[in-house]
C-alpha positions as CSV (number, residue, x, y, z in Angstrom):
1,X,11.3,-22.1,2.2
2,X,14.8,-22.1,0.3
3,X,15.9,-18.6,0.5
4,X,18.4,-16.4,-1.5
5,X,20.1,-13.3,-1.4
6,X,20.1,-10.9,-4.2
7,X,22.3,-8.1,-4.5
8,X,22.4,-5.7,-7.6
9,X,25.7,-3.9,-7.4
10,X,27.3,-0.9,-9.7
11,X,30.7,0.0,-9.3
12,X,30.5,-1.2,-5.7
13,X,33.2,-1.2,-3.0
14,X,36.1,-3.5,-2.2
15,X,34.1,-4.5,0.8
16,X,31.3,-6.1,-1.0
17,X,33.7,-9.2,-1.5
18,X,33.7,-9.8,2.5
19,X,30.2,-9.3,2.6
20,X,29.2,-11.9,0.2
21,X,31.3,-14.1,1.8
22,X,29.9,-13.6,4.7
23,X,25.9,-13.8,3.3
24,X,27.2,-17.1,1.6
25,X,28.4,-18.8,5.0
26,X,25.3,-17.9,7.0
27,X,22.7,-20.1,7.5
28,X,19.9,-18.1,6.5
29,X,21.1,-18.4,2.8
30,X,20.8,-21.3,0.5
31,X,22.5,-18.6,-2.2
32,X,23.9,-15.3,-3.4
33,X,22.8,-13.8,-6.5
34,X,25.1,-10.8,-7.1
35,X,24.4,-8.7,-9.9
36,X,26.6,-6.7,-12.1
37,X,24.8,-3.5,-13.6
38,X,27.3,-2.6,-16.0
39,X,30.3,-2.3,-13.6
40,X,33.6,0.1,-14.9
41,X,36.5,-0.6,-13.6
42,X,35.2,-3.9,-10.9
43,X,36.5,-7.2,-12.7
44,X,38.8,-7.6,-9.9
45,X,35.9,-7.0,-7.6
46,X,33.3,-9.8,-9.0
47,X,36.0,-12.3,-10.3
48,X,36.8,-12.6,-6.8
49,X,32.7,-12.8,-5.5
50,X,32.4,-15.5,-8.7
51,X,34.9,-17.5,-6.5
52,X,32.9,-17.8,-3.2
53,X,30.8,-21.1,-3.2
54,X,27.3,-20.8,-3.5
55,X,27.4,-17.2,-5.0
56,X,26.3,-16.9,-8.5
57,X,26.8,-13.2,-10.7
58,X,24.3,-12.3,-13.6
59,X,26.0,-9.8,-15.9
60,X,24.6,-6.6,-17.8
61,X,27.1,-5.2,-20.6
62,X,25.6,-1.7,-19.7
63,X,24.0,0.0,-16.3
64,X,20.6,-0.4,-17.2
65,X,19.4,0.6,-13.4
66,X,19.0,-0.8,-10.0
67,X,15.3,-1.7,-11.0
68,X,16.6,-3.8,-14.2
69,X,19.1,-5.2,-12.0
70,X,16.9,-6.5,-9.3
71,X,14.6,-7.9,-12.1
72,X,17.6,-9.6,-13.6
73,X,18.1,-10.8,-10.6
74,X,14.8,-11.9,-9.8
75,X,14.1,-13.6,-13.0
76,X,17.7,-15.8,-12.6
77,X,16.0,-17.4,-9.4
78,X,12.7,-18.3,-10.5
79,X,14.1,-19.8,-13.1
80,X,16.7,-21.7,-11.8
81,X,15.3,-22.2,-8.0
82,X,11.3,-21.7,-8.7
83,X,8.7,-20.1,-7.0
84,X,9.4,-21.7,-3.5
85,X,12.5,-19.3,-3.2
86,X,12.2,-16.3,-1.2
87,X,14.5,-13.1,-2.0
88,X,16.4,-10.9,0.2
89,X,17.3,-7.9,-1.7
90,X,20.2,-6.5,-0.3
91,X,22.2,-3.1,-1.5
92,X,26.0,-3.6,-2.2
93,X,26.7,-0.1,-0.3
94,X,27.3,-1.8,3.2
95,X,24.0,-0.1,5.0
96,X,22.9,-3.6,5.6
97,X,24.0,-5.6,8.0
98,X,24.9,-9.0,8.1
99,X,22.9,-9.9,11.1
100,X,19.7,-7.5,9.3
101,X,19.4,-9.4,6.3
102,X,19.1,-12.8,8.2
103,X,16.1,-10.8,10.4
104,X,14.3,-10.5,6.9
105,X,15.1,-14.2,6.0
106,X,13.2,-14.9,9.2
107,X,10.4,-12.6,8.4
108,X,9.7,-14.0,5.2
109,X,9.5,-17.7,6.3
110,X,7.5,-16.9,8.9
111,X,5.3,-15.2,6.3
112,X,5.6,-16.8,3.1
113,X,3.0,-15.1,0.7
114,X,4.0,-11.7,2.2
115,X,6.3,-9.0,1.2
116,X,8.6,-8.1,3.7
117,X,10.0,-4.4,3.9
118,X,13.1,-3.7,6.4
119,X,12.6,-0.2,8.0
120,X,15.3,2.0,9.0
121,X,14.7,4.5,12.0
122,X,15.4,8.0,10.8
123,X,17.1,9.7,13.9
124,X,19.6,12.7,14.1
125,X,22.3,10.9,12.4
126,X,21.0,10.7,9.0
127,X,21.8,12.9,6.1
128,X,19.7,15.6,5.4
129,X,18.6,15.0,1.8
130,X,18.0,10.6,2.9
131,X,15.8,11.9,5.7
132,X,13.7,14.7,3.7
133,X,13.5,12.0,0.7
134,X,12.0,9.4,2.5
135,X,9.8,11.4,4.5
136,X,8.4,13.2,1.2
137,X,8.0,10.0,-0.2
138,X,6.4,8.5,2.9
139,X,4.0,11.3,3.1
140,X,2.4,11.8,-0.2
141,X,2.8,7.4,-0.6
142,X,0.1,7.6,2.3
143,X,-1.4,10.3,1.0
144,X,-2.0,8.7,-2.8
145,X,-1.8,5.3,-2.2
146,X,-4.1,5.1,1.1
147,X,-1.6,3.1,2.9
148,X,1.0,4.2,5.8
149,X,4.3,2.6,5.7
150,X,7.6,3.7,7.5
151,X,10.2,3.6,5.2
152,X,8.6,3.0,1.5
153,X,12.7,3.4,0.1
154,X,14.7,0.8,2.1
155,X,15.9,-1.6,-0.2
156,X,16.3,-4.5,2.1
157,X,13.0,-6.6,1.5
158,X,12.1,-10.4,1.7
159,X,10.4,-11.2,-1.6
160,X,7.8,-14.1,-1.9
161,X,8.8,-16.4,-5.0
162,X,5.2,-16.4,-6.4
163,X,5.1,-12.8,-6.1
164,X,8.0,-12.5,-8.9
165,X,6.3,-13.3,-12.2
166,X,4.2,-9.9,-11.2
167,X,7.5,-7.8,-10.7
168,X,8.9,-9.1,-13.9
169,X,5.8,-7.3,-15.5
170,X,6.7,-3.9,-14.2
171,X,8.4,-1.6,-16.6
172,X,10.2,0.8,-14.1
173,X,14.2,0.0,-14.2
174,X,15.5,2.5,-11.9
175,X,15.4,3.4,-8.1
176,X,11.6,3.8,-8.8
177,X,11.2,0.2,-9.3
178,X,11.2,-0.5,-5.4
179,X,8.7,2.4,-5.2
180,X,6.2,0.2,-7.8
181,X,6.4,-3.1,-6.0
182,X,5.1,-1.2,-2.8
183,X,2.3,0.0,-5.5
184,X,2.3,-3.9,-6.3
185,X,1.2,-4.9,-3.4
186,X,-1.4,-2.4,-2.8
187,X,-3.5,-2.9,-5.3
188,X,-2.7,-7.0,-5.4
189,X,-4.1,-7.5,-1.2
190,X,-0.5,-8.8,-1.2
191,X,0.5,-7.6,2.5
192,X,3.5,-5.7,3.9
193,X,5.0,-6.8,6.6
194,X,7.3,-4.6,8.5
195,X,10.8,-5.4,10.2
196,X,12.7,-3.3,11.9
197,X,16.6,-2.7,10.6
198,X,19.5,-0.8,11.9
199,X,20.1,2.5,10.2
200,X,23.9,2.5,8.8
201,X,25.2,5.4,6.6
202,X,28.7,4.9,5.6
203,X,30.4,8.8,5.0
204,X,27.1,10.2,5.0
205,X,26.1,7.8,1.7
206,X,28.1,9.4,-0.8
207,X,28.9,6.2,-2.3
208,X,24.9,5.6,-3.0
209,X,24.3,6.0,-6.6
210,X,21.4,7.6,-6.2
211,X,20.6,10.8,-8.1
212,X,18.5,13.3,-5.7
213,X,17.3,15.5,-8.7
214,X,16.8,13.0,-11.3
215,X,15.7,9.7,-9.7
216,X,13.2,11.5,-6.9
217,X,11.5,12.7,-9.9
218,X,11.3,9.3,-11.1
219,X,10.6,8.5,-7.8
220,X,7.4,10.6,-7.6
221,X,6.1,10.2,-11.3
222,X,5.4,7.0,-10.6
223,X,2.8,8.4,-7.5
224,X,1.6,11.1,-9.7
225,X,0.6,9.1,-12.6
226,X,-3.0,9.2,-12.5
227,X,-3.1,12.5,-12.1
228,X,-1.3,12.7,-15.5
229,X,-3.8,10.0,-17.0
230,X,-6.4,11.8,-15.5
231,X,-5.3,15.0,-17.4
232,X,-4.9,13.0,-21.3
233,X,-8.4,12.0,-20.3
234,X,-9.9,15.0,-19.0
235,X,-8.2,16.8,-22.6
236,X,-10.2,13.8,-24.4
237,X,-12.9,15.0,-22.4
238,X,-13.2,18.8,-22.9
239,X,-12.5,18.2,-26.7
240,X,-15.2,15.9,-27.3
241,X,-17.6,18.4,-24.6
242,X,-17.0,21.5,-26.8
243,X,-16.8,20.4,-30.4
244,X,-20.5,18.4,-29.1
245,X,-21.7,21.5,-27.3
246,X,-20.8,23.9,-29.9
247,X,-23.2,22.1,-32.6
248,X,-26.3,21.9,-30.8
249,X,-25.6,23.6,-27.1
250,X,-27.2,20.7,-25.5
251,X,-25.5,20.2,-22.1
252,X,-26.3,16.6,-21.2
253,X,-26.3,15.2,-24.6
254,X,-22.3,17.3,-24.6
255,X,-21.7,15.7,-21.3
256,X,-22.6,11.7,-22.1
257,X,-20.3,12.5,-25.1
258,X,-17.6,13.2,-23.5
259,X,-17.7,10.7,-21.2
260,X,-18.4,7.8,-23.4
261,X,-15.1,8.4,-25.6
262,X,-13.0,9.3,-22.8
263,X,-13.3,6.5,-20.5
264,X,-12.3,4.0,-23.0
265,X,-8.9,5.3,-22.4
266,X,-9.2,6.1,-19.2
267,X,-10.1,2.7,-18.2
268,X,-7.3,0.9,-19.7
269,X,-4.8,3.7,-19.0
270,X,-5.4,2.8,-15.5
271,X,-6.1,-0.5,-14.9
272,X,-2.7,-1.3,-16.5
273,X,-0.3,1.3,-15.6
274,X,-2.0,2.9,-12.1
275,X,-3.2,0.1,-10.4
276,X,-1.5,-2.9,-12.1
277,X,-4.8,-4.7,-11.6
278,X,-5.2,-8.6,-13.3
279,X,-8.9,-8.5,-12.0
280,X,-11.1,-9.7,-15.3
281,X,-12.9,-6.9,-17.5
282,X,-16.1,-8.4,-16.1
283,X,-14.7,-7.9,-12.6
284,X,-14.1,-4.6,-13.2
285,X,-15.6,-2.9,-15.9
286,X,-19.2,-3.4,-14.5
287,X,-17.9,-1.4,-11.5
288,X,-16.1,1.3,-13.4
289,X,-19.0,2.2,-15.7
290,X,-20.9,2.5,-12.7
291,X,-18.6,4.9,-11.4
292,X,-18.2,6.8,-14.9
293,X,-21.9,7.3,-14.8
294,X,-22.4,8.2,-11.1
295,X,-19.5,10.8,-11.3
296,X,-20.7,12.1,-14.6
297,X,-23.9,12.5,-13.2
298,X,-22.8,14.8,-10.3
299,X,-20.7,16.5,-12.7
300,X,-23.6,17.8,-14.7
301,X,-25.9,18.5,-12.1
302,X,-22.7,20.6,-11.0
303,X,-22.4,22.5,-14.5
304,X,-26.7,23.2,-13.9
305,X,-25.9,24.3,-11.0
306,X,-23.1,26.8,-11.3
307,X,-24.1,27.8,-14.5
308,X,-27.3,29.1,-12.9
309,X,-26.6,30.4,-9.9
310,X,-23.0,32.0,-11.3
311,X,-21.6,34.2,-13.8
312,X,-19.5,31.5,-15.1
313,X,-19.5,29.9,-18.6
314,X,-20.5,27.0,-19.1
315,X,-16.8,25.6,-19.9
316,X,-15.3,27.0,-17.1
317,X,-18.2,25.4,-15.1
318,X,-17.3,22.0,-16.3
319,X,-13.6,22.7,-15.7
320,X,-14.6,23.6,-11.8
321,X,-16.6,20.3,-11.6
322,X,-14.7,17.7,-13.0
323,X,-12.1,18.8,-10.3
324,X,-14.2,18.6,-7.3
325,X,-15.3,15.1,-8.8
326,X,-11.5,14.4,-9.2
327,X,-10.4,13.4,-5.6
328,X,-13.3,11.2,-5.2
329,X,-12.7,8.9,-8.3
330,X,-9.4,8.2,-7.6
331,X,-10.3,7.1,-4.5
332,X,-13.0,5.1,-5.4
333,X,-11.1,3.3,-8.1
334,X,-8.2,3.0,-6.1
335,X,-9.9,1.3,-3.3
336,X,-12.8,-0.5,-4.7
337,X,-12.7,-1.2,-8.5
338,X,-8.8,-2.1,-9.3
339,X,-8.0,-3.4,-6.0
340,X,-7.4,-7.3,-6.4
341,X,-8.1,-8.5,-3.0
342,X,-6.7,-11.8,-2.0
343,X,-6.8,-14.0,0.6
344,X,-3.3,-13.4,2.5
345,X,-2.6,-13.7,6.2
């Protein structure tokens, strides 16, 4: 496998000339792709890394992102190498080492059709706010996603060429993005292999770009998602529920209502931004109506029930329902209706 370095780079240090040079001359790169998110003040800086043999820099005219960088990146290589290159994304801060990067190299020819993460130990030398972010993330990634991973925000990671036309497709373009090809590769079967890196922190990473407020919001929009499609299609839901029930206070003819509207958009909503699945409708719809009408089903056996043996209305009955029910359907869906699973060792 020809592999190539990629490093997206924003108003990076003097030091990232050396350390091209350096990725350039080792033998675990063919090339360096180094690109330039809308660098102030750097001309000096990537006039001199355009110099180095076997280094080429893609420019943006603005910072659009580290996410839109890496795709920038990504989409250079296909192009011009094809999809029997392998990546190594690599940060232009200096956490990664020289002799790290050529450990993922390694990792991704030994495993071709495989993503390969590089995972930094978090002992007592870490700053405060990297070690709390990643082990938030880490947490509720396990928690929402259904798989463990040690270090879901490292940004050194060996990239299979034929897995690039599916990042290409994602429409994240900030720190996030690294977050959603982790979610890419859950719900393709595409596996993760993990490597261990060494954890560097240069001046306890104040020169990392990254925004604790604004981009770990970002950050954990992206996991919270379906609980936000989930709510546009639970108010689809309740609308349709009342304005039926109100007219002829029929509960079951109120519930099948409700459901048939809603999960129209509820269906698409998260096949294509949840779960990023490219299983065929008749893969998955079958399996998802089946679902909608088990689910709704318990649901309104639920609304009999509490509405008979409780004070409540028959509203707040439904309301109390469709959230037990909740927890269950994402993890149905998430593990057995959008889940493309493919055959890779």
């Amino acid at each position: 496998m020809n592999i190539v370095a990629l490093i997206p780079a924003y108003n990076p240090p003097i030091q990232l000339v050396s350390f091209v040079r350096s990725l350039a001359a080792s033998a675990f790169f063919s090339n360096v792709i180094v690109v330039n998110d809308g660098s102030v003040g750097c001309d000096n800086i990537f006039e001199e890394i355009e110099g180095i043999g076997n280094v080429s820099v893609v420019k943006h005219a603005v910072n659009l992102g580290k996410g839109a960088a890496l795709k920038s990146g990504l989409n250079y290589a296909y192009c011009k190498l094809g999809d029997q290159t392998g990546i190594v994304t690599v940060d232009a801060d200096g956490q990664h080492l020289p002799e790290d990067t050529g450990k993922i190299a390694d990792a991704l020819r030994e495993h071709p059709e495989s993503l390969v993460l590089g995972v930094r130990i978090f002992g007592k030398d870490v700053p405060l706010r990297s070690k709390i972010g990643n082990s938030l993330t880490r947490y509720l990634f396990t928690a929402l996603v259904g798989q463990k991973l040690t270090d879901t925000q490292s940004g050194l990671r060996g990239i299979p060429g034929k897995f690039i036309p599916e990042l290409l497709k994602i429409e994240s373009n900030g720190y996030e993005f690294e977050l959603d090809m982790l979610l890419a590769c859950r719900y393709t079967g595409r596996q993760i292999i993990e490597q261990e890196i060494n954890t560097v922190y240069i001046g306890k990473n104040r020169s990392s770009h990254f925004h604790p407020i604004v981009d770990s919001m970002k950050i954990y929009f992206v996991l919270f998602r379906f609980t936000l499609v989930a709510l546009f299609s639970a108010l689809i839901d309740y609308t349709v529920f009342i304005l039926v029930y109100s007219f002829n206070a029929n509960l079951l003819a109120s519930q099948i209502s409700a459901r048939s509207i809603s999960l129209f958009f509820n269906y698409s909503a998260v096949k294509k931004t949840i779960f990023y699945s490219d299983l065929e409708h008749s893969n998955a719809f079958p399996k998802y109506l089946a679902l909608v009408f088990f689910s709704g089903a318990v649901s309104y056996l639920l609304i009999r029930f509490l509405t008979a043996f409780t004070p409540l209305p028959v509203i707040a009955a439904k309301i109390c329902a469709e959230s037990i029910v909740f927890l269950a359907n994402f993890a149905i869906q998430r593990d057995f209706i959008f889940t493309g699973r493919r055959n890779v060792r």
